[in-house]
C-alpha positions as CSV (number, residue, x, y, z in Angstrom):
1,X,-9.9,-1.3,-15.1
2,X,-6.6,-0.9,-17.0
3,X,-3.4,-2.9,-16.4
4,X,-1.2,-1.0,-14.6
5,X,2.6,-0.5,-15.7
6,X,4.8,-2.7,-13.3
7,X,7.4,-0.2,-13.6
8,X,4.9,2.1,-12.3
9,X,4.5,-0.3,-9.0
10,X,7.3,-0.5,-8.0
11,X,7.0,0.3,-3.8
12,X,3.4,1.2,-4.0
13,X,1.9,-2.2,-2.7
14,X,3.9,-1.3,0.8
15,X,3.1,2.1,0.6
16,X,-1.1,1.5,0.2
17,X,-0.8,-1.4,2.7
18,X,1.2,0.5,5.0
19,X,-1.2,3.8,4.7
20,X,-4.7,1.6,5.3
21,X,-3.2,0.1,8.0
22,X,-2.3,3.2,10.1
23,X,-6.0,3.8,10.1
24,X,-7.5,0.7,11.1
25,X,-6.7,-2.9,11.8
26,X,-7.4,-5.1,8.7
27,X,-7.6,-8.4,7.6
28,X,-5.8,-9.7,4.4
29,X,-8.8,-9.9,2.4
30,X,-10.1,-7.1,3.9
31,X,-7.0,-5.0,2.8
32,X,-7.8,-6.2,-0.7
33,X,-10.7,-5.2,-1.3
34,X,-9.9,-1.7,0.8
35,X,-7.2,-0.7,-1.8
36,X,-9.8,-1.8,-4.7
37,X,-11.9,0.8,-3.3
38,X,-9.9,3.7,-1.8
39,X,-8.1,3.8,-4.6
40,X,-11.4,4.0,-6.6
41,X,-10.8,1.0,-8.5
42,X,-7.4,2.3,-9.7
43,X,-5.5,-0.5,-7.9
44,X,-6.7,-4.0,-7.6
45,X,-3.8,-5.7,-5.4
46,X,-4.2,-9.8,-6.0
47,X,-3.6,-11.3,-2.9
48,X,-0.5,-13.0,-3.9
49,X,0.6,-9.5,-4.0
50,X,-0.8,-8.5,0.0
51,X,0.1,-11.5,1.5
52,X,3.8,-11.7,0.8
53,X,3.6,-7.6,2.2
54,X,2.2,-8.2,4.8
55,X,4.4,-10.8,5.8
56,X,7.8,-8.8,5.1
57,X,6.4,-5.6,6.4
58,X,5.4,-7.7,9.7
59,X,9.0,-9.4,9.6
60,X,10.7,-6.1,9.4
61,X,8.9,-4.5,12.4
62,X,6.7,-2.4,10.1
63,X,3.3,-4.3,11.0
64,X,2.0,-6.2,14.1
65,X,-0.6,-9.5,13.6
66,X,-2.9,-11.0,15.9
67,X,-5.3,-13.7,15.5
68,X,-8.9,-13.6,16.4
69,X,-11.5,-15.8,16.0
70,X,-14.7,-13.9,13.7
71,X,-17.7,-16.4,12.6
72,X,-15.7,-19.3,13.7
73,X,-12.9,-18.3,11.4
74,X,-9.5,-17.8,12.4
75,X,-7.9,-14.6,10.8
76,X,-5.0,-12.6,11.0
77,X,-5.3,-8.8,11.6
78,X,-2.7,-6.1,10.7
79,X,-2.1,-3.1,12.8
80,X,0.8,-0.7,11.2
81,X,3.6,0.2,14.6
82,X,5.5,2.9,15.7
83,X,8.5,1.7,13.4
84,X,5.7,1.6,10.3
85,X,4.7,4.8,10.7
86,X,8.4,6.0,10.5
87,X,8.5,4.4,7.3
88,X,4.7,5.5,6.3
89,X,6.4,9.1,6.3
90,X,9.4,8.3,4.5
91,X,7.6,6.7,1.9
92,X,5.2,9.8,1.5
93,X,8.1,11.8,1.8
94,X,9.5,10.1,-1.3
95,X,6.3,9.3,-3.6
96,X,5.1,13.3,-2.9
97,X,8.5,14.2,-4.5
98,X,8.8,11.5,-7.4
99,X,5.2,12.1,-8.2
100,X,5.7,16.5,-8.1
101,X,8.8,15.8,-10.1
102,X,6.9,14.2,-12.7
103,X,3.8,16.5,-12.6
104,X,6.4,19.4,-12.8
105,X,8.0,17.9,-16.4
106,X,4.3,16.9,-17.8
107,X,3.0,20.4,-17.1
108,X,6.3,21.8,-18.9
109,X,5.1,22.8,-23.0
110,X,8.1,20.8,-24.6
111,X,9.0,21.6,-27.8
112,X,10.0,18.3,-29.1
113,X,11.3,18.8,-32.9
């Protein structure tokens, strides 16, 4: 996989985090490994990246945790709320037209002389 241009990922961590959420409850880990693979590899997340997400998203009202108890582990799960959702759209909202802007100028033949 290539390295990926920080510039570049800039607000998509919250966006993929907040996305995968609003379809099922996840784990930290599991998260990991889920944007790894919906993303088709394109993304691999570290989770000193998630963690620290999840955690702000959670403290802002974006995400809901609870603790259960799986194979005598204890782990956190992550459910995206009503107020996450709300900003799940805006977020769409704003990456659909940032990402048709650009597709719009790199489908332009420039004449650069």
């Amino acid at each position: 996989m290539a390295k990926t241009n920080a510039v570049f990922m800039s607000g998509v961590p919250e966006l993929l985090i907040l996305r995968l959420l609003a379809k099922q409850e996840m784990y930290g880990y599991e998260l990991v490994k889920a944007i790894q693979l919906s993303s088709q590899h394109a993304f691999s997340l570290a989770e000193g990246v998630v963690y620290p997400n999840l955690h702000s998203l959670e403290s802002k009202g974006f995400l809901k945790a609870r603790e259960r108890q799986v194979d005598g582990r204890n782990r956190v799960y992550y459910q995206t709320t009503a107020k996450g959702l709300k900003r799940l759209r805006e977020l769409q909202g704003e990456w659909n037209r940032v990402s048709e802007g650009i597709e719009s100028v790199l489908r332009r033949n420039l004449c650069l002389a």
